[in-house]
C-alpha positions in Angstrom: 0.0 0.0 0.0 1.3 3.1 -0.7 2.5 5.3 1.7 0.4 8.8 1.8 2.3 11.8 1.8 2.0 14.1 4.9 -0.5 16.9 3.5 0.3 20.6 5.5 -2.5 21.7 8.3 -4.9 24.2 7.2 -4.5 27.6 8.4 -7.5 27.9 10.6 -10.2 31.1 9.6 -7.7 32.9 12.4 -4.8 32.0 11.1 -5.5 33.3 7.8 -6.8 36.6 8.8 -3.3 36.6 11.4 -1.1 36.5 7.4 -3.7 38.8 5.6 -2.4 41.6 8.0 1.0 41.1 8.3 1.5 40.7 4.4 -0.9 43.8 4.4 1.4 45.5 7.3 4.6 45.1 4.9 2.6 46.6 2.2 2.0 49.4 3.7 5.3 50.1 5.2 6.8 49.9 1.2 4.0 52.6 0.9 4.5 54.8 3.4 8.6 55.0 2.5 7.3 55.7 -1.2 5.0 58.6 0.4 7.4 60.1 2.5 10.0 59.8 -0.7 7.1 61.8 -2.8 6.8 64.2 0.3 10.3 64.9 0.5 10.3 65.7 -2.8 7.1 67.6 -2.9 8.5 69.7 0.3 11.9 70.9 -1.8 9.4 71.8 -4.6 7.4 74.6 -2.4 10.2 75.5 -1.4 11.7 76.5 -4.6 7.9 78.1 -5.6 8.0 79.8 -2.6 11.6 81.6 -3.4 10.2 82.1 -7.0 6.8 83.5 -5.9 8.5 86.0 -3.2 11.1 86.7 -6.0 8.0 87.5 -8.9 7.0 89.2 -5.9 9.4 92.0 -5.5 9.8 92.4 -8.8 5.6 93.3 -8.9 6.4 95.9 -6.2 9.5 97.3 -7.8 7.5 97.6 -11.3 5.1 99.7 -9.0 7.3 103.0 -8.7 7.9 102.7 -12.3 4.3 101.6 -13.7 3.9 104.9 -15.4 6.8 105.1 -17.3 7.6 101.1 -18.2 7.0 99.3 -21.0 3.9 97.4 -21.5 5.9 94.2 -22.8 7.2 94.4 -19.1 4.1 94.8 -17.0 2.5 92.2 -19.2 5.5 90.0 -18.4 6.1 90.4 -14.9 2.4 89.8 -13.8 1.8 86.4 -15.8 5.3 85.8 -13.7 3.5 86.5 -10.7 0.1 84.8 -11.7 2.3 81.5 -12.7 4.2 81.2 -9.7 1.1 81.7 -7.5 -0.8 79.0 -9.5 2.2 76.9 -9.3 2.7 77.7 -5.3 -0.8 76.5 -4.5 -1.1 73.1 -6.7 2.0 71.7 -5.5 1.1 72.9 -1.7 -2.6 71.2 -1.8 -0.6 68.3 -3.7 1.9 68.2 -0.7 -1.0 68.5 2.2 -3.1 65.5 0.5 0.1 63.4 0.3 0.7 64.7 4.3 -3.0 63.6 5.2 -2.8 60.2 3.4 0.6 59.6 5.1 -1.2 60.0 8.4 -3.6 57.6 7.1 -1.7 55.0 6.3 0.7 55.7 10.0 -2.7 55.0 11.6 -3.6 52.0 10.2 -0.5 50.5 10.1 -0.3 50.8 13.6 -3.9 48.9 14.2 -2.7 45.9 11.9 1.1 46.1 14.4 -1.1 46.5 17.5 -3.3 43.4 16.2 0.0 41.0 15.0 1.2 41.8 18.9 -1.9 40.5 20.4 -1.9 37.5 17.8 1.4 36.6 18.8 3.0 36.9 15.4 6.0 38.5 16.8 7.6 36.1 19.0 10.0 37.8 21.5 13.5 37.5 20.5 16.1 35.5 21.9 19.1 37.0 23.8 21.2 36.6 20.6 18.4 38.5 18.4 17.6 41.2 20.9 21.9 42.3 20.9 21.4 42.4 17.0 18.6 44.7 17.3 20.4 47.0 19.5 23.3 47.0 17.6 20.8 47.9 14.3 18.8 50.7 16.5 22.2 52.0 17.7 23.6 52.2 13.6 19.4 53.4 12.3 20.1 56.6 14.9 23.4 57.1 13.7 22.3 56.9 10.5 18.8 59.0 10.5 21.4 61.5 12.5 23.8 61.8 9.5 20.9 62.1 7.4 19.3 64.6 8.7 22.4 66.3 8.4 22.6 65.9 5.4 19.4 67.0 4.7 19.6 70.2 6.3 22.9 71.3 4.2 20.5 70.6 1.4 17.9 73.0 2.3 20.6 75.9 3.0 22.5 75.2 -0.1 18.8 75.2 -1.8 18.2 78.3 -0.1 21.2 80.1 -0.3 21.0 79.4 -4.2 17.1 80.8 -4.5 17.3 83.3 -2.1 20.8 85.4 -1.8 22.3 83.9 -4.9 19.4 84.8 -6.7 18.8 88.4 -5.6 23.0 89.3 -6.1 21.9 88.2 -10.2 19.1 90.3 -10.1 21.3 93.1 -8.7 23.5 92.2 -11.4 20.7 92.9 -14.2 19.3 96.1 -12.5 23.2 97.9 -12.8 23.3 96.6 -16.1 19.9 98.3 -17.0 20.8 101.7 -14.9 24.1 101.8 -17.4 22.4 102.0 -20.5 19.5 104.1 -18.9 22.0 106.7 -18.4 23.4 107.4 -22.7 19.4 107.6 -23.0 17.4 108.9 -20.1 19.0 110.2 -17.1 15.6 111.0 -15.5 14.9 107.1 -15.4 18.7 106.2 -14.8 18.3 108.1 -11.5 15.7 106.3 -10.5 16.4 102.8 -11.0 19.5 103.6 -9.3 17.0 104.3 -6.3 15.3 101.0 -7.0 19.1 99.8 -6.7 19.9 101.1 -4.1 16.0 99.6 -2.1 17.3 96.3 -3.8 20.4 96.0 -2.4 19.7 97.1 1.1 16.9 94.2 0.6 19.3 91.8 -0.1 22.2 92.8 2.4 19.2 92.1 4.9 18.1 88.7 3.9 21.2 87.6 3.8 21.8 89.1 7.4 18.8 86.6 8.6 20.3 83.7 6.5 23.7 84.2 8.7 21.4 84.2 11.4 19.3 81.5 11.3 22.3 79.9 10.4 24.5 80.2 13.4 23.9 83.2 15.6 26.9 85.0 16.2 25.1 86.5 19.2 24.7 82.9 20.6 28.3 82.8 21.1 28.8 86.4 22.7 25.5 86.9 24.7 24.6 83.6 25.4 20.5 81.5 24.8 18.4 84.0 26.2 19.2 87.4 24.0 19.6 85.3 21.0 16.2 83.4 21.6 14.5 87.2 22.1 15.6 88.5 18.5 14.8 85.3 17.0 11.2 85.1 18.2 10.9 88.7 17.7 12.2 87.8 13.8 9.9 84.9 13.6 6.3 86.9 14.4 8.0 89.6 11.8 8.0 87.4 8.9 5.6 84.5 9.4 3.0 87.4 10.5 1.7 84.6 13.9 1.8 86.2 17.2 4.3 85.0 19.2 5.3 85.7 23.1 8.4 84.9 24.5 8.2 84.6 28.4 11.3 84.3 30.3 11.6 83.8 34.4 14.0 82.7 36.6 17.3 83.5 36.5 18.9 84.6 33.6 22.6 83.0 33.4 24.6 80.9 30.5 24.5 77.7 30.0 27.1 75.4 28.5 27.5 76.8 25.2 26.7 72.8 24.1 23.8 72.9 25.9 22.4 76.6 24.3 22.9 75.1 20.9 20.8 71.9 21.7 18.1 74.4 23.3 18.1 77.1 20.3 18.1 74.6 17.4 14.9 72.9 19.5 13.3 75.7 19.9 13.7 76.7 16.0 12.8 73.6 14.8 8.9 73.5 17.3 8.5 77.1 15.7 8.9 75.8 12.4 6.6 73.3 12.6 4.3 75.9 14.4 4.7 77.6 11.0 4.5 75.1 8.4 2.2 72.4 10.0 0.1 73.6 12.3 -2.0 76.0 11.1 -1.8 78.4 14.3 -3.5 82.2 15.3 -0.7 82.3 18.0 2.7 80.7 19.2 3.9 81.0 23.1 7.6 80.2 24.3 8.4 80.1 28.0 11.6 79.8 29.5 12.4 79.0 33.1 15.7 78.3 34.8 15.2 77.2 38.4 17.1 74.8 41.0 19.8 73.6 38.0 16.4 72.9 35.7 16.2 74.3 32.2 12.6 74.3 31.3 11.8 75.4 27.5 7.9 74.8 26.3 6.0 75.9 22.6 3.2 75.9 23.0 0.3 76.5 19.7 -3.3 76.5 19.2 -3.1 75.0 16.0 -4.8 71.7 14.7 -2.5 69.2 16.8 -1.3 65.8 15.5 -1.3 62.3 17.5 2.0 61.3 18.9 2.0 58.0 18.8 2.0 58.5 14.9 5.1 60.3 15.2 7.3 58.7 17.6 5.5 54.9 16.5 7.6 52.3 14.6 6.9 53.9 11.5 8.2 57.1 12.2 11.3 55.1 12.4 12.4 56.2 9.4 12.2 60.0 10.0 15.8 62.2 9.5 14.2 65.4 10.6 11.8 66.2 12.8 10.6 65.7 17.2 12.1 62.3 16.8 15.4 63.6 16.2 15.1 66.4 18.6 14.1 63.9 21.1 17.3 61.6 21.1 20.0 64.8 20.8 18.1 66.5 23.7 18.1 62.5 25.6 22.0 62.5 24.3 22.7 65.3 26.9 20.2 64.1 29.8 17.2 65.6 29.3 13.5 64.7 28.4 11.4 66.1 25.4 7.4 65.8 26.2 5.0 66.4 23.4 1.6 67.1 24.4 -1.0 67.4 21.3 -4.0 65.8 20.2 -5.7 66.1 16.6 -8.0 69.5 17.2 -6.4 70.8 20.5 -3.2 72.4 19.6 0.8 71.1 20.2 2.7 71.4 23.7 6.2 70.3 23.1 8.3 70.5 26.5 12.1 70.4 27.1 13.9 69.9 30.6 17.8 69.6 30.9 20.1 70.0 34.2 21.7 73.3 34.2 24.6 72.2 36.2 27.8 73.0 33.8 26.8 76.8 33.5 29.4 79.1 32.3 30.4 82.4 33.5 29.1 85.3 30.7 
């Protein structure tokens, strides 16, 4: 008789439903790196419409002093310049907040099927052996997502430093060229687009002031956190137009000049997001330095976001951003705390030990 061959068990209804998530799980994960490729992307786009639209901007405002005396061919020019780059601006920023919102989509329900695969045992826990090779990977993904972000952020100056400064010294460039010929024809108009120079340049000398700054702060160095952060949030209700307080008690000393750095660079990076993501009327930052404690909160009223989608598995992957901030502020002892909900506005707390102040 022949011998019958040993058939496999059937996956019981549980079973199969147990493998329908996780290969759905993996799916989604290739999906959400695709996404936050296409949002990377989509971000370096709106910012390169943003420097053109400011940029059609100006030159709108500096046909205004002339409008009388300019050639039609001009006007007609520079305002379907301007109309373009507006058009342009708002596509690709709807385009990036529908790829945003189905990112968040996708975060959230790949977090049920995880949450689901944990209760259904589908992740056994790993061995000693295992669990030192997943340390050893978590230790090289932060040094990694670290040098990334670096990387990431030279990027976005280069990028800016090329539309904005860069840009302007060419227009500069164009505007002397047009005052030279002005003056064998019409001094009249030669003297004034030698004014419209002259606005221009002062313009530029100033944005590239605030590039320096935002860059590294020389006054970080010589006058320590607290002056630097009250220019900067002065700066940053200037041009983004939100209100913003800045609120400062305790006493008002130096810090290690490490330890400032850490501090400043969180504090522009919550602002930002403030700014970019949040959608909020008004910003608060409070400062207090008491019994060796730094305490730094910003605090927004804008539309929130859940944490768990940010600090979750799948924010894993993340070079920029409160996950970062959080392990360089843990790297030197302190805590980050983010308190937000989806419609209630963002709390994002820092505390760090004071103890290696300097002297001023």
């Amino acid at each position: 008789m022949a011998k019958q061959r040993n058939e496999p068990a059937a996956l019981t209804p549980f079973q199969q439903l147990t493998e329908q998530s996780r290969q759905e799980y993996e799916q989604i994960q290739q999906q959400l790196k695709e996404i936050d490729m296409l949002i990377q992307q989509t971000s370096g786009e709106v910012d390169r419409l943003s420097q053109r639209n400011a940029q059609a901007t100006n030159r709108a405002k500096q046909l205004e002093s002339r409008f009388d005396t300019a050639p039609r061919s001009e006007i007609q020019e520079v305002y379907t310049a301007l109309q373009d780059a507006q058009k342009r601006l708002f596509m690709m920023r709807g385009q990036l907040e529908k790829l945003q919102s189905d990112q968040q989509n996708y975060q959230r329900y790949a977090t049920h099927l995880r949450d689901f695969l944990q209760v259904a045992g589908s992740s056994p826990a790993p061995s000693a052996s295992k669990k030192a090779e997943l340390e050893a990977n978590d230790q090289t993904a932060t040094v990694v997502r670290i040098i990334e972000a670096q990387e990431q952020e030279r990027q976005r100056l280069v990028r800016q430093l090329h539309d904005g400064p860069a840009q302007s010294l060419t227009n500069l460039i164009l505007q002397a060229e047009i005052c030279e010929r002005l003056f064998d024809n019409n001094v009249t108009r030669a003297r004034d687009e030698l004014g419209n120079l002259k606005s221009a340049v002062s313009s530029t000398f100033q944005k590239v002031r605030d590039y320096m700054f935002d860059l590294r702060p020389m006054m970080l160095d010589d006058l320590g956190l607290i002056p630097t952060l009250k220019r900067y949030v002065s700066n940053f209700q200037e041009k983004s137009g939100m209100p913003t307080s800045l609120t400062i008690t305790g006493s008002e000393q130096r810090f290690a000049s490490y330890r400032e750095v850490a501090i400043f660079r969180a504090i522009q990076e919550f602002l930002t997001n403030a700014r970019l993501h949040s959608h909020a009327a008004r910003v608060q930052v409070a400062l207090d330095s008491i019994d060796n404690i730094l305490h730094v909160s910003v605090e927004d009223n804008g539309s929130g976001f859940e944490p768990n989608e940010v600090f979750g598995p799948s924010a894993q992957r993340k070079t920029i951003g409160l996950p970062t901030q959080r392990e360089r502020i843990e790297m030197l002892g302190g805590k980050l705390i983010v308190d937000s909900s989806s419609g209630r506005g963002t709390k994002v707390t820092v505390e760090m030990s004071t103890l290696e102040t300097e002297r001023p």
